[in-house]
PALUMMI-318964 format. One record per residue: residue in three letters; x, y, z of N, C-alpha, C in turn. Coordinates in steps of 0.001 Angstrom, whole numbers, plus 500000, padded with zeros to 6 digits. Atoms other than C-alpha are relative to their C-alpha. Layout:
# PALUMMI-318964
  resn     n.x     n.y     n.z    ca.x    ca.y    ca.z     c.x     c.y     c.z
   ala       X       Y       Z       X       Y       Z       X       Y       Z
...
This chain:
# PALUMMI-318964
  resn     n.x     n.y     n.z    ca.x    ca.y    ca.z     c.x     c.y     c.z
   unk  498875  499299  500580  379008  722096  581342  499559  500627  498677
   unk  500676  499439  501346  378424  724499  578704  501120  499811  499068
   unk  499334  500185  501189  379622  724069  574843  500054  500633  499308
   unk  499767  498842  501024  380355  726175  572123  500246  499699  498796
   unk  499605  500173  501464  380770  725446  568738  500738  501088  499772
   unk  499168  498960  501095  383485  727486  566812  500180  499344  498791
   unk  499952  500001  501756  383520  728475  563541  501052  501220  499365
   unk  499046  499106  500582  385959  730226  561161  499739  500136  498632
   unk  499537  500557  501150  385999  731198  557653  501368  499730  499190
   unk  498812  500379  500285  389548  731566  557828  500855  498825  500105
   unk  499389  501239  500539  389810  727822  557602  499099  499029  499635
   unk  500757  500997  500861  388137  725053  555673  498545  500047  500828
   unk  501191  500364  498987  384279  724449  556430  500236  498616  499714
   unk  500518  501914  499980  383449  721022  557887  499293  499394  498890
   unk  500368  500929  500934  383148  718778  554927  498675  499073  500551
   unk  500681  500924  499065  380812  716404  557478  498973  500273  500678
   unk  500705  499694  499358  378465  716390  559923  500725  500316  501328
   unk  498900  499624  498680  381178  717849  562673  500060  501348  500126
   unk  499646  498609  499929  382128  721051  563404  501483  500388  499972
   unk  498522  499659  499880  385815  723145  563417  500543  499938  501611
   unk  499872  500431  498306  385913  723046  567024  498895  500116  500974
   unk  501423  499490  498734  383827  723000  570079  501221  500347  501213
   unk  499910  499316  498311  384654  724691  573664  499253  499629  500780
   unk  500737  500535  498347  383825  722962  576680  500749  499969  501028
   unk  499577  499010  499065  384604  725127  579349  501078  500272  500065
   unk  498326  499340  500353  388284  725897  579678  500975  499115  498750
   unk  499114  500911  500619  389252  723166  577051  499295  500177  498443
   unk  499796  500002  501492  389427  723520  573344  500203  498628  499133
   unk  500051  501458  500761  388873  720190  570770  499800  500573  498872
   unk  499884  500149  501229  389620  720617  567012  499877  498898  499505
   unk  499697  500315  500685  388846  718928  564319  501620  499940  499320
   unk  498527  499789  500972  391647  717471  562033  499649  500804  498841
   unk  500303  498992  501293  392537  719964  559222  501073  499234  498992
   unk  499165  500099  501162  393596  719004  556052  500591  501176  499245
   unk  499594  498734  500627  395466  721171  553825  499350  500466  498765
   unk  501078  499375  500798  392762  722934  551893  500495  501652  500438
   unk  500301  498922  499284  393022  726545  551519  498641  500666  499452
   unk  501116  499393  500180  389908  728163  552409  499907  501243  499272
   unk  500338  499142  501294  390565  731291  549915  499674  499569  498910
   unk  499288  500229  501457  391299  729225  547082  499076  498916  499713
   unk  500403  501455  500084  389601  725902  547624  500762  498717  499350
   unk  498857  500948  500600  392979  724223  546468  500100  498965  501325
   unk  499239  501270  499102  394282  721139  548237  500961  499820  499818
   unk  498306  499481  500656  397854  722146  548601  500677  497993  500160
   unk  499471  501706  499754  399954  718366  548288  501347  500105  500075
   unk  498432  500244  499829  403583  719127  548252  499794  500398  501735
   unk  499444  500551  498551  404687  717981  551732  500021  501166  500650
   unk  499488  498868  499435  406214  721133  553120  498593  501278  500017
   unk  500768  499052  500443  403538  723302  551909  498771  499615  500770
   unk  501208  500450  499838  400635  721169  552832  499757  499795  501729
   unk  499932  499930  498570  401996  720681  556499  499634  501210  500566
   unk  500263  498455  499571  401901  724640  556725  498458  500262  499758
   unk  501534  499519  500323  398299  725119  555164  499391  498982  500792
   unk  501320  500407  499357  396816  722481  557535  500555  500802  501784
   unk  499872  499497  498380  398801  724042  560802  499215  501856  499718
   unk  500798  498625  499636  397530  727800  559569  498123  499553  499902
   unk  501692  500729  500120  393870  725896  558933  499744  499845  501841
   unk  499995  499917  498896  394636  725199  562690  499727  501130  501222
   unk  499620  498640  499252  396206  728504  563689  498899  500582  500242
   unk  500946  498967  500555  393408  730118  562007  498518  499270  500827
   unk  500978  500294  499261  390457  728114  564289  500083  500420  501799
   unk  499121  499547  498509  392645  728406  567732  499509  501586  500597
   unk  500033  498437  500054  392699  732471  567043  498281  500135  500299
   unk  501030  499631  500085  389176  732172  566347  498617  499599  501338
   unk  500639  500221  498866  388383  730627  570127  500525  500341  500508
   unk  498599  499521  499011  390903  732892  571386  500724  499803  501121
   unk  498421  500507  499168  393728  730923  571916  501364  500115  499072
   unk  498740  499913  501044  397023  730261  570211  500578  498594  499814
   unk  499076  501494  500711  399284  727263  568938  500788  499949  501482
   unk  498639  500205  498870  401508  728117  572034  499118  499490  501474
   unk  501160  500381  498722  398429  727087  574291  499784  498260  499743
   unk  500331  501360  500417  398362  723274  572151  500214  499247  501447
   unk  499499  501401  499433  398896  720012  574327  500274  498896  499737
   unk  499686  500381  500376  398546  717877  572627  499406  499527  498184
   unk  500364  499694  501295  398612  716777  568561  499504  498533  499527
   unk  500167  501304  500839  397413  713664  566645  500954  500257  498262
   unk  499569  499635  500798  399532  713721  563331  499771  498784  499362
   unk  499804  501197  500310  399035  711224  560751  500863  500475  498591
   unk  498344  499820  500471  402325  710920  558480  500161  498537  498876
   unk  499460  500611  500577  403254  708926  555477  501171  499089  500269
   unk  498604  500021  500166  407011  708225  556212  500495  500687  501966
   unk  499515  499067  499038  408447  708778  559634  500942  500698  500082
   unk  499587  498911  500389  410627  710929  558253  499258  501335  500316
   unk  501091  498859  500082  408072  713626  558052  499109  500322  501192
   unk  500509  499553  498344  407384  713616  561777  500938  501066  500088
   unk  499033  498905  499741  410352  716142  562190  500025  501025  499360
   unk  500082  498364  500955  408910  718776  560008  498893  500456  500351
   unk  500943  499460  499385  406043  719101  562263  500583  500642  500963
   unk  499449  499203  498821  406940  722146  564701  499033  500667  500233
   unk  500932  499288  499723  403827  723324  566407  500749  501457  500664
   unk  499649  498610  499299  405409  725899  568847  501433  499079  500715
   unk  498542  500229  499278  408637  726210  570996  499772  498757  501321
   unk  500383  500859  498211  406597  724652  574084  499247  498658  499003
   unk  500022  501185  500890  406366  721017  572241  498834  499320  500479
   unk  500928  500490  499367  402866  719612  572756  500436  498543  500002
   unk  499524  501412  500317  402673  715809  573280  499322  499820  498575
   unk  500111  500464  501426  402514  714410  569816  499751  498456  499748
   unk  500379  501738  499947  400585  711077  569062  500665  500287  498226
   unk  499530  500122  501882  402125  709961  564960  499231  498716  499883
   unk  500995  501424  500515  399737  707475  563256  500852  500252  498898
């Protein structure tokens, strides 16, 4: 089966020895993104804000193995407060969602 590494600079580089995603064959595997933005090199921390800069950190790898958010399945989320599970809204078509 062949693999692919993807890369973006429109979202954080791998801090690690990992990559932003790989492609192996019709299936797509991301890294988790924190909320860093890759213009700025800030680490956004208010809640609301920081949820959005790690899903466009997402968006912005997806696009770049051309796919989309509306293609997800499923998410790993890890969450302070389970409160703050309900302010995650990937797309309309609701992937399954693991919450650590």
């Amino acid at each position: 089966m062949n693999k692919e590494v993807i890369f973006t600079e429109k979202a954080p580089k791998a801090i690690g020895p990992y990559s932003q995603a790989q492609k192996v064959g019709d299936l797509l595997f991301t890294s988790g993104q924190i909320p860093l933005n890759p213009s700025t090199g800030e680490l956004v921390t208010e809640i609301k804000a920081a949820t959005k800069q790690s899903l466009e950190n997402v968006k912005a790898i997806l696009e770049a193995a051309g796919t989309s958010l509306e293609n997800v399945v499923k998410t790993v989320v890890y969450i302070k407060e389970m409160l703050m599970k309900y302010m995650v809204n990937i797309s309309k078509k609701m992937p399954l969602q693991e919450v650590v």
